[in-house]
ZADREN-702913 format. One line per field, with one value per residue: residue number from 1; x, y, z of N, C-alpha, C, O in turn. Coordinates in pm, 1 decimal. Layout:
! ZADREN-702913
nr <- [NUM,...]
npx <- [X,...]
npy <- [Y,...]
npz <- [Z,...]
capx <- [X,...]
capy <- [Y,...]
capz <- [Z,...]
cpx <- [X,...]
cpy <- [Y,...]
cpz <- [Z,...]
opx <- [X,...]
opy <- [Y,...]
opz <- [Z,...]
//
This chain:
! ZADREN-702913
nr <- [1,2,3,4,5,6,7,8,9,10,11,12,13,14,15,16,17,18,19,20,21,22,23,24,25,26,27,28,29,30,31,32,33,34,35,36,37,38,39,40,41,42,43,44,45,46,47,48,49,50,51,52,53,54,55,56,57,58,59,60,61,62,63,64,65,66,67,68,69,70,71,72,73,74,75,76,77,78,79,80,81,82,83,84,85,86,87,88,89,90,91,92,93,94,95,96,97,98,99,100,101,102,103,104,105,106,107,108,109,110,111,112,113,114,115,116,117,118,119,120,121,122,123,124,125,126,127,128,129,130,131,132,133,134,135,136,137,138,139,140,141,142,143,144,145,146,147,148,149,150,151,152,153,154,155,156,157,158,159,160,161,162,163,164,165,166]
npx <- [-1060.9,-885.4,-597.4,-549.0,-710.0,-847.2,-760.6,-639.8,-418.6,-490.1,-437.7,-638.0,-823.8,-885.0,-1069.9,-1048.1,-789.5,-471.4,-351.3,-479.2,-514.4,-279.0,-233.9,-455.8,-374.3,-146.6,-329.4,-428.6,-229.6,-143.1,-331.3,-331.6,-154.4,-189.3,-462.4,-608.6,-344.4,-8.6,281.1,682.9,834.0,871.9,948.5,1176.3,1506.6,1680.3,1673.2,1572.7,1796.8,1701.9,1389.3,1090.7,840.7,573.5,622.6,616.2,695.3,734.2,882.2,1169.0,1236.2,1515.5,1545.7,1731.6,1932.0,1692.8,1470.8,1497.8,1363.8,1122.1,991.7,862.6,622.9,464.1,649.6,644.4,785.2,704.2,669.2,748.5,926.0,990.6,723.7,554.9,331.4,192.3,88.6,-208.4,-446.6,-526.7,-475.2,-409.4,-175.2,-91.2,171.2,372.7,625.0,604.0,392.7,139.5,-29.6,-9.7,-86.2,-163.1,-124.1,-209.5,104.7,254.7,368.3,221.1,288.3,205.7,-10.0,-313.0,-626.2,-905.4,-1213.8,-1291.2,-1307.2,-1412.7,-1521.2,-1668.7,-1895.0,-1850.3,-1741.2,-1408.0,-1195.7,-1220.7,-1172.0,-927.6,-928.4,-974.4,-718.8,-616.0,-555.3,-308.5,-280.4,-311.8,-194.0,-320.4,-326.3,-316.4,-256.1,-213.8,-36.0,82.6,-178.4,-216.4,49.7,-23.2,-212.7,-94.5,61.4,-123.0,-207.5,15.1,35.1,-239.9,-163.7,25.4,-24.3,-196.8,-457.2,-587.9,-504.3,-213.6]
npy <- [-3142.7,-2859.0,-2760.9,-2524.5,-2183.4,-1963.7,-1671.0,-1624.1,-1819.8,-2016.9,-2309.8,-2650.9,-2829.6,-3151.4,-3458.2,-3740.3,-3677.4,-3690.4,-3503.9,-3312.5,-3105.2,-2903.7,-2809.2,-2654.2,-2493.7,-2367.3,-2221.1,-2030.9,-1902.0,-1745.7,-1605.6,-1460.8,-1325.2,-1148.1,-989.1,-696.4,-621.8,-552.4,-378.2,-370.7,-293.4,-146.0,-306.4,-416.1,-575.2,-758.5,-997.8,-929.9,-945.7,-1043.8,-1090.5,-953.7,-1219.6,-1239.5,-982.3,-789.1,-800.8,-626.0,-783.2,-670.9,-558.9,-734.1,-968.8,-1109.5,-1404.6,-1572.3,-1484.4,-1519.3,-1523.9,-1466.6,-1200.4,-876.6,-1062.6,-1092.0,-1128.8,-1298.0,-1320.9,-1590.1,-1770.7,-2056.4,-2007.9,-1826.1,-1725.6,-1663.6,-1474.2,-1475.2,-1171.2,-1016.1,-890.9,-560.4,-580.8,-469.7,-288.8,-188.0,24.6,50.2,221.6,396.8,552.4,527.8,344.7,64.9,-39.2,-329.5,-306.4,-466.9,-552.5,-469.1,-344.9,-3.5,237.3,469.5,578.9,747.0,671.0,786.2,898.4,1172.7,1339.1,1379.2,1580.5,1608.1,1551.2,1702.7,1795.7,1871.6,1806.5,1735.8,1592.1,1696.2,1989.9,2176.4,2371.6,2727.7,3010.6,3206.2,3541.4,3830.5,4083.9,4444.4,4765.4,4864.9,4944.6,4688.0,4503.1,4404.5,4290.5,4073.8,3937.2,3787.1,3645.2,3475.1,3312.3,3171.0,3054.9,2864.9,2749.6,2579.9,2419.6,2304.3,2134.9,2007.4,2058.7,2195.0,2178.0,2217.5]
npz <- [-539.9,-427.8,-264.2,-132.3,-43.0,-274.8,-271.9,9.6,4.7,215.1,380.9,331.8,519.1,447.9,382.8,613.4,665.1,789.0,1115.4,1117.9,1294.2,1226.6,985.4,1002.2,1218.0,1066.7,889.5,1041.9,1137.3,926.0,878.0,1114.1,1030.1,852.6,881.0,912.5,869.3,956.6,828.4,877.2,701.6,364.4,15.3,123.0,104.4,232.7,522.5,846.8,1095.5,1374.5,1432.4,1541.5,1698.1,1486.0,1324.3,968.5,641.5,341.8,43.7,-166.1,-460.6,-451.8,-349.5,-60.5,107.1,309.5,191.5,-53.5,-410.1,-369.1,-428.8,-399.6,-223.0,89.3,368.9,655.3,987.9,1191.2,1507.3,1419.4,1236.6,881.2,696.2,382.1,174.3,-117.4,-267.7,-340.4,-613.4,-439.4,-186.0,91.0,352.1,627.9,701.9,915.8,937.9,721.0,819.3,662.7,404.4,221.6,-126.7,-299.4,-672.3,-948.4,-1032.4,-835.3,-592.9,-379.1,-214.5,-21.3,-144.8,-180.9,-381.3,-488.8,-589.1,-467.5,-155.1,124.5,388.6,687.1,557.7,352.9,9.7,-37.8,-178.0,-450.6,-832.6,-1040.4,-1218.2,-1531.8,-1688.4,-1591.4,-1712.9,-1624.7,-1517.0,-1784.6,-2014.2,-2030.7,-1873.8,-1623.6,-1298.5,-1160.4,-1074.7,-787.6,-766.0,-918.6,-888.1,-642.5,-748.6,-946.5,-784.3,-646.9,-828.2,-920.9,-666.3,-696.4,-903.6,-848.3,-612.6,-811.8,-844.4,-1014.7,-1392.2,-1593.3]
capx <- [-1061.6,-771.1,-538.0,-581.4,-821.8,-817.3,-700.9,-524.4,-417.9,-496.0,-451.8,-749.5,-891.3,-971.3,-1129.7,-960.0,-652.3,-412.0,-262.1,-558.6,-432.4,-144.9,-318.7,-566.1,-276.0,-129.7,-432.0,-433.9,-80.0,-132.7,-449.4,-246.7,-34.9,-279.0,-580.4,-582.7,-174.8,82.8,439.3,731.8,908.8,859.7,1067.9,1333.2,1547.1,1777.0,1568.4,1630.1,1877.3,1659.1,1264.2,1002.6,730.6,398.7,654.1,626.2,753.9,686.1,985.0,1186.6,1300.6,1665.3,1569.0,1888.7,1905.6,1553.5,1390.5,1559.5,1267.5,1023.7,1006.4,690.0,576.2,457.0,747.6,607.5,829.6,632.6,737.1,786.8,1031.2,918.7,609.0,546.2,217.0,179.2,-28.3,-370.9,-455.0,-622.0,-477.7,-364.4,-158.2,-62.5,337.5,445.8,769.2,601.7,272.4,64.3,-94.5,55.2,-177.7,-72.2,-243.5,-172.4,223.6,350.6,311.2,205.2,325.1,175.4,-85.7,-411.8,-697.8,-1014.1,-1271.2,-1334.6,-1201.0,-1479.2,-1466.4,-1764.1,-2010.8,-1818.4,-1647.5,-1314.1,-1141.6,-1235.0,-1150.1,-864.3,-1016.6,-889.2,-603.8,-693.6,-507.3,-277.9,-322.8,-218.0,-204.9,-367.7,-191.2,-376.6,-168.2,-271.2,98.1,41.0,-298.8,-95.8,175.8,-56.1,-333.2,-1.4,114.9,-260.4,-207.6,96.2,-22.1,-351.7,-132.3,141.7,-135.0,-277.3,-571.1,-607.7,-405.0,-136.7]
capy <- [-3031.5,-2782.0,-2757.6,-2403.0,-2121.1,-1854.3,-1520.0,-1575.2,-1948.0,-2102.8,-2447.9,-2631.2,-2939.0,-3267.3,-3629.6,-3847.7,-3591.8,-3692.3,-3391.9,-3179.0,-2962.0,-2834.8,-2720.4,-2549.4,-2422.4,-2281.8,-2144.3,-1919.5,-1822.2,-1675.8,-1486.9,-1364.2,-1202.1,-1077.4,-993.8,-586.5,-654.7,-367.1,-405.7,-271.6,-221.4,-183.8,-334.9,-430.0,-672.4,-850.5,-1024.3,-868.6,-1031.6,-1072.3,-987.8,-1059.5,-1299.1,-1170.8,-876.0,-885.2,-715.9,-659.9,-826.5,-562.4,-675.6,-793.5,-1041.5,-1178.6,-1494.2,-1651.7,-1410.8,-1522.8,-1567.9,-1411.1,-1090.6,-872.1,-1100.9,-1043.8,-1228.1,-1243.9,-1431.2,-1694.7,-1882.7,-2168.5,-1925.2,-1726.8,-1755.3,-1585.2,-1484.6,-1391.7,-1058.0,-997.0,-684.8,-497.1,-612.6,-345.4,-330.5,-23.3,50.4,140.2,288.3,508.4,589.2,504.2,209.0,-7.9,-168.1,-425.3,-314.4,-523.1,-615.0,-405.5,-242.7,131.1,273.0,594.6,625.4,726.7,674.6,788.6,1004.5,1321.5,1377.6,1428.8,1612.8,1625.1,1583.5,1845.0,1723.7,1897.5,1818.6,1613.7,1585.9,1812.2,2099.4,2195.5,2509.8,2823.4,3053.1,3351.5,3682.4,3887.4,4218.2,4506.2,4856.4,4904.5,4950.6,4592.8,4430.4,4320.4,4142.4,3989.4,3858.6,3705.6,3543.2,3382.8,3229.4,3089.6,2939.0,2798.3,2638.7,2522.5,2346.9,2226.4,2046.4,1859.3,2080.7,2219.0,2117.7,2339.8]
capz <- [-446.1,-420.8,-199.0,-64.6,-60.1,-373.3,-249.1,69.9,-4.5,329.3,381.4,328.8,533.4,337.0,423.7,641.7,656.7,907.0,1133.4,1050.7,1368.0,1181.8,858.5,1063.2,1299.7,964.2,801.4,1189.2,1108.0,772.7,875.3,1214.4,966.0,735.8,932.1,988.4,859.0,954.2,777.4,950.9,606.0,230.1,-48.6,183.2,31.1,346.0,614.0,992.6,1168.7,1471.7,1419.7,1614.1,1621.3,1402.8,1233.3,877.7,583.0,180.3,-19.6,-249.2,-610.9,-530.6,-212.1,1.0,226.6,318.9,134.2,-219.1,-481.7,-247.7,-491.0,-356.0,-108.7,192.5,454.2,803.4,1109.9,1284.1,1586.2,1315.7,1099.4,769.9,589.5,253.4,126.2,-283.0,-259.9,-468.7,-626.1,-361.4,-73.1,143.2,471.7,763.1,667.0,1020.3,935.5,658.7,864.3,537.6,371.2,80.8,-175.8,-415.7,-793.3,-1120.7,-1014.9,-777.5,-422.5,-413.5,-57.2,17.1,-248.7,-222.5,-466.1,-448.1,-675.9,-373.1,-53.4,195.2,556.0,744.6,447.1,233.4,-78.2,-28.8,-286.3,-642.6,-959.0,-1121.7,-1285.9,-1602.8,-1646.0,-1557.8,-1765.8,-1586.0,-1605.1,-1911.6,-2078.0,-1962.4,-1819.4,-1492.7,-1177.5,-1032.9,-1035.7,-663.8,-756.7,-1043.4,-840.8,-543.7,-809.4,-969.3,-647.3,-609.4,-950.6,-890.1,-564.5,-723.9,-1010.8,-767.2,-560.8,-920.0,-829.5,-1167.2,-1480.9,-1631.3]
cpx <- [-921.8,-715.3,-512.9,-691.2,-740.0,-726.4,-569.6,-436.0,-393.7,-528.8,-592.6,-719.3,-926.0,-987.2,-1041.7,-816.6,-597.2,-346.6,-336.2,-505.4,-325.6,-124.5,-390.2,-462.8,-182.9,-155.6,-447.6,-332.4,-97.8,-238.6,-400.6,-193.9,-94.7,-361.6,-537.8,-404.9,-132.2,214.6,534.9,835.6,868.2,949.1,1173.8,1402.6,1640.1,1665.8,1629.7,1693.6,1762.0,1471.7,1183.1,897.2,604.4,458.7,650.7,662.9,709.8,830.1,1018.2,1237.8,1411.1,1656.9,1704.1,1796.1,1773.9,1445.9,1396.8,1437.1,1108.7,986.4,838.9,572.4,559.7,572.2,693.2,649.2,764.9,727.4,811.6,894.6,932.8,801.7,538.9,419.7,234.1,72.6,-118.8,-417.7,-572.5,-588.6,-357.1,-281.8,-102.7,96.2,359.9,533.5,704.8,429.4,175.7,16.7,-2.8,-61.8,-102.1,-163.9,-139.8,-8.4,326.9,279.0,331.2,196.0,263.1,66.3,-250.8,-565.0,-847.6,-1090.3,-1322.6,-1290.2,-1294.1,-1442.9,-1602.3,-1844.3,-1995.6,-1709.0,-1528.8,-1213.5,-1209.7,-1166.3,-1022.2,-946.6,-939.9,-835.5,-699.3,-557.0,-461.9,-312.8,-218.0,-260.9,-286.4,-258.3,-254.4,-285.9,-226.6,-148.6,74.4,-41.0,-239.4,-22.1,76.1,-132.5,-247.3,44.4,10.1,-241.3,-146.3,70.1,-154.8,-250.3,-46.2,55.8,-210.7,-441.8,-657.6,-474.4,-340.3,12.0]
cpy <- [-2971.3,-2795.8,-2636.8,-2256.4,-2002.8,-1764.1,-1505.2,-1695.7,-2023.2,-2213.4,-2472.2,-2756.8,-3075.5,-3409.3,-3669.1,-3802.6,-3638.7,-3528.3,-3269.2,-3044.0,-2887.0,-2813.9,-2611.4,-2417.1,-2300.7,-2206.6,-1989.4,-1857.8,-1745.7,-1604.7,-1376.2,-1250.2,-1111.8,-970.7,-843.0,-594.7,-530.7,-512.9,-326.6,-220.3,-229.4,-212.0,-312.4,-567.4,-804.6,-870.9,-973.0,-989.2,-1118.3,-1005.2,-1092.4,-1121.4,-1201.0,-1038.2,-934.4,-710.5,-717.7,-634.4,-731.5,-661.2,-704.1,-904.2,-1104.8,-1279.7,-1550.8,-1597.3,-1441.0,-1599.9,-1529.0,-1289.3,-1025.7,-908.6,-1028.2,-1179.3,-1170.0,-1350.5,-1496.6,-1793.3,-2045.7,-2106.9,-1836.8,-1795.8,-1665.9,-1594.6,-1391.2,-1294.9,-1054.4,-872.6,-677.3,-495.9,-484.9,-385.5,-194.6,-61.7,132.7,252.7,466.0,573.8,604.1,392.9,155.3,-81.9,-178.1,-403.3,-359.2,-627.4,-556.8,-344.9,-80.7,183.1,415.0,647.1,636.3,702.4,673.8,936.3,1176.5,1268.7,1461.8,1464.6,1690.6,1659.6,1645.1,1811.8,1886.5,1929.8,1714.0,1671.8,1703.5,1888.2,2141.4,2337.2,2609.8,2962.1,3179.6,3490.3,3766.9,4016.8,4339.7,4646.0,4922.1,4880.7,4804.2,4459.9,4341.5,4169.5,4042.4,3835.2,3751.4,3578.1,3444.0,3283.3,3121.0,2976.1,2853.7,2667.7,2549.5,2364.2,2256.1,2088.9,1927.4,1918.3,2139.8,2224.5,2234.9,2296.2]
cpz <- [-438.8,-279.5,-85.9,-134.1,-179.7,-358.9,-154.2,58.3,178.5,326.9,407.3,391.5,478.5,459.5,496.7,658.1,804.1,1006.9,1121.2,1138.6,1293.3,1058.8,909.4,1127.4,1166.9,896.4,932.3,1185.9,988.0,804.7,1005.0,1141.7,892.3,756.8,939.5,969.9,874.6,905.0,853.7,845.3,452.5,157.4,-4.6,113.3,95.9,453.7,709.1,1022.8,1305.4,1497.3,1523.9,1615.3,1576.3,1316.9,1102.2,772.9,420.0,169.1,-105.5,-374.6,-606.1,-363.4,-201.4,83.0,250.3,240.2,-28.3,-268.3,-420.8,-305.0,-453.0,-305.8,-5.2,286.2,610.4,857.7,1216.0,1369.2,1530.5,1190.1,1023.9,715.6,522.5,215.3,-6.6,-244.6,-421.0,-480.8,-507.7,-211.7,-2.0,291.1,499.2,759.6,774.5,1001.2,855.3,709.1,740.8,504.5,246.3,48.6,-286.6,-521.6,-878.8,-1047.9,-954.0,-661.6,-462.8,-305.7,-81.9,-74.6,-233.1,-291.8,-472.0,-562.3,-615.4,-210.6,26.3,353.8,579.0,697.1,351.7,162.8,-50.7,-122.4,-392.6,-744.1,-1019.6,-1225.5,-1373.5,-1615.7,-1645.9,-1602.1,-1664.1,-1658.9,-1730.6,-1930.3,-1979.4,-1881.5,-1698.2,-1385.6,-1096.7,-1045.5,-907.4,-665.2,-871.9,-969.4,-734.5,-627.6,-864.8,-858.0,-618.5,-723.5,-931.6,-777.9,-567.0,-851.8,-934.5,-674.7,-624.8,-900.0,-960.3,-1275.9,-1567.0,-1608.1]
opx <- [-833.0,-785.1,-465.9,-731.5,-622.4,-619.9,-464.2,-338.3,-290.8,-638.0,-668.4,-617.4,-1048.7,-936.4,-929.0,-727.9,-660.5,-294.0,-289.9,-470.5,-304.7,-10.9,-385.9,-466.4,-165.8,-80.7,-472.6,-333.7,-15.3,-238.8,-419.3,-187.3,-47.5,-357.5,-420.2,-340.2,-182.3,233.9,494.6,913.2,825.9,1057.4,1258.6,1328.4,1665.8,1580.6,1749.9,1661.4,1755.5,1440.1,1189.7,825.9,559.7,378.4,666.5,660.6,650.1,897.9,918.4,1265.5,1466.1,1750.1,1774.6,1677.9,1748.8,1340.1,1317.4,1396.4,1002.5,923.1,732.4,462.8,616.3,564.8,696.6,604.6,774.8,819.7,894.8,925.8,830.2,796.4,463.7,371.4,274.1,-29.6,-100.3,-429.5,-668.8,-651.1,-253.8,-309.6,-74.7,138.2,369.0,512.0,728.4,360.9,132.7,19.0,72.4,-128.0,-23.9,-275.9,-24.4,-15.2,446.3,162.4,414.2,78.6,290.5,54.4,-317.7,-642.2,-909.7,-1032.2,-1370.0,-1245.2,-1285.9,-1364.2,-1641.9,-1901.5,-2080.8,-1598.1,-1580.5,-1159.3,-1237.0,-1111.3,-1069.8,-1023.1,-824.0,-899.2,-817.4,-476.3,-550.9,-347.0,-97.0,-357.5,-307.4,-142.9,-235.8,-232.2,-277.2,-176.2,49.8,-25.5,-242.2,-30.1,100.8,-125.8,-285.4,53.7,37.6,-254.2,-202.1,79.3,-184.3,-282.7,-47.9,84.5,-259.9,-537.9,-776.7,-364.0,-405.8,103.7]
opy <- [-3056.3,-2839.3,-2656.7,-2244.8,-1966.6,-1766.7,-1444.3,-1668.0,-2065.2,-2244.6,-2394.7,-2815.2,-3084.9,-3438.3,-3638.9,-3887.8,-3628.3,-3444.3,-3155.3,-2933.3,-2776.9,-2799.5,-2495.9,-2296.8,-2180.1,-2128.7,-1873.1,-1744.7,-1654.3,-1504.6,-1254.5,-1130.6,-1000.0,-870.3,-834.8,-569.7,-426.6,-633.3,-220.3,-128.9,-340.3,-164.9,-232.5,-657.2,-911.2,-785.0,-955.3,-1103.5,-1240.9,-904.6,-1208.5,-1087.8,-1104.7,-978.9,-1054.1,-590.5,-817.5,-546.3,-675.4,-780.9,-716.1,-908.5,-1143.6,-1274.8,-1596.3,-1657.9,-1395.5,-1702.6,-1583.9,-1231.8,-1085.9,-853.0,-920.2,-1299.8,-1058.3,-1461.3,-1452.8,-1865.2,-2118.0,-2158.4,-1786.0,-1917.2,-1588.8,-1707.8,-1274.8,-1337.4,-1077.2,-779.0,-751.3,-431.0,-436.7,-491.9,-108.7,-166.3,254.9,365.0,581.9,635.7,718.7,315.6,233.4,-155.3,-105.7,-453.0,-317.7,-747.4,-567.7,-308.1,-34.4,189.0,463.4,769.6,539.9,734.0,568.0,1038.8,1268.2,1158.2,1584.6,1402.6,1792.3,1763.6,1661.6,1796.4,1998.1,2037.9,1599.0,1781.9,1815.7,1834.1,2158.4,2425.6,2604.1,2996.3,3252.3,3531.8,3761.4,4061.7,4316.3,4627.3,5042.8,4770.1,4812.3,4341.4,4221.3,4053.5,3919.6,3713.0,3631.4,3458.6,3327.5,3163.4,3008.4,2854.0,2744.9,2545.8,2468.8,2245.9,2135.4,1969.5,1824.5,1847.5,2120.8,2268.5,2332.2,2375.2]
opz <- [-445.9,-187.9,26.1,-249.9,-178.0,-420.7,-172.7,127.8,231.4,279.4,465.6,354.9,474.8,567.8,457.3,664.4,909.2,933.9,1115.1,1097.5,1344.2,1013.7,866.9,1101.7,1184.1,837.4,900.8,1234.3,986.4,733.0,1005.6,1169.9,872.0,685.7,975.0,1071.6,832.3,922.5,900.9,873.0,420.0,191.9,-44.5,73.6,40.0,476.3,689.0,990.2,1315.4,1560.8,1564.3,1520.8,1638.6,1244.8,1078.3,800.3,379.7,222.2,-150.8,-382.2,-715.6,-283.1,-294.6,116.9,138.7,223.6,-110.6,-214.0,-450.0,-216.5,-466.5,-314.1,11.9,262.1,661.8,827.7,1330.6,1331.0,1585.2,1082.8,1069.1,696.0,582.1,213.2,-9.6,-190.8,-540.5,-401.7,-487.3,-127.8,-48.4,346.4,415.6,809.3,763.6,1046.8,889.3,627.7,727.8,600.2,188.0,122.0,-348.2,-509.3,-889.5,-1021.4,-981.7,-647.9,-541.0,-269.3,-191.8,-77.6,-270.6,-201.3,-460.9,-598.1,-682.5,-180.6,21.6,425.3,522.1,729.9,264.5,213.9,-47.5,-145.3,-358.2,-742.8,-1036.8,-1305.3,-1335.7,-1558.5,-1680.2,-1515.6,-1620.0,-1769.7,-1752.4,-1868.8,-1860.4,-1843.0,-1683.1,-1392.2,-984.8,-1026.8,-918.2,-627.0,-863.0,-982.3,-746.7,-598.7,-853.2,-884.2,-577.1,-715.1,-917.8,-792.1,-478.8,-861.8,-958.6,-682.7,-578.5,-930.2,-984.6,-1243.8,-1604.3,-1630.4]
//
């Protein structure tokens, strides 16, 4: 039997275990932190001088001080000190600071990103898919300079957006 659970590794229980309170008490600490998790920083690399209990943070790539070897962890301060959880693709948490989400894909945290195939609002796809370029206007000797200049601006702000490719 293993020693802790797959994903979030929470201590596990066994036979005849002495102390079981304080596996269990541990496995409640690591889901405190987890559960619905907010961060109050991303890839920070120095631990706070003074944080408080249940804050927690994702590790940056040059950790200092308690944090050293901790690279892209999650570090959250428990009444018992730090405790580090390895993140699993998918796992997401509420980035106070940057009012956004962070999820962890493949080998790295992705702060502010979000991924999704359409972009519904109140039943009505909104946005999907990039649409491919949409060629400006050309040639032609008709007095429509104006409509020129505005339909360019549209382009621009359709392409600037990633809304169609160009």
């Amino acid at each position: 039997m293993t020693d802790d659970t797959t994903r979030l590794s929470l201590p596990l229980l066994h036979v005849a275990q002495a102390q079981k309170e304080m596996t269990h008490n541990e496995a409640l600490t690591r889901i405190d932190l987890l559960l619905h998790g907010c961060v109050t920083g991303v890839a920070e690399d120095t631990p706070p001088a003074a944080p408080d209990v249940g804050q927690c943070w994702i590790v940056g790539d040059a950790p200092t001080g308690a944090w050293t070897g901790r690279t892209g962890q999650v570090a959250g301060w428990t009444a018992g000190g730090w405790r580090f959880v390895v993140p699993r693709d998918g796992m997401t948490l509420w980035w106070a600071g940057g009012e956004t989400t962070a999820t962890f894909r493949g080998t790295r945290w992705h702060p502010g990103e979000v991924r999704a195939t359409r972009l519904v609002i109140g039943g009505t796809a909104v946005v999907g898919a990039q649409q491919p370029e949409i060629i400006g206007p050309a040639g032609g000797n008709s007095v429509d300079s104006e409509c020129r200049a505005v339909l360019e601006r549209v382009l621009v702000a359709l392409r600037g957006h990633g809304l169609i490719a160009g």
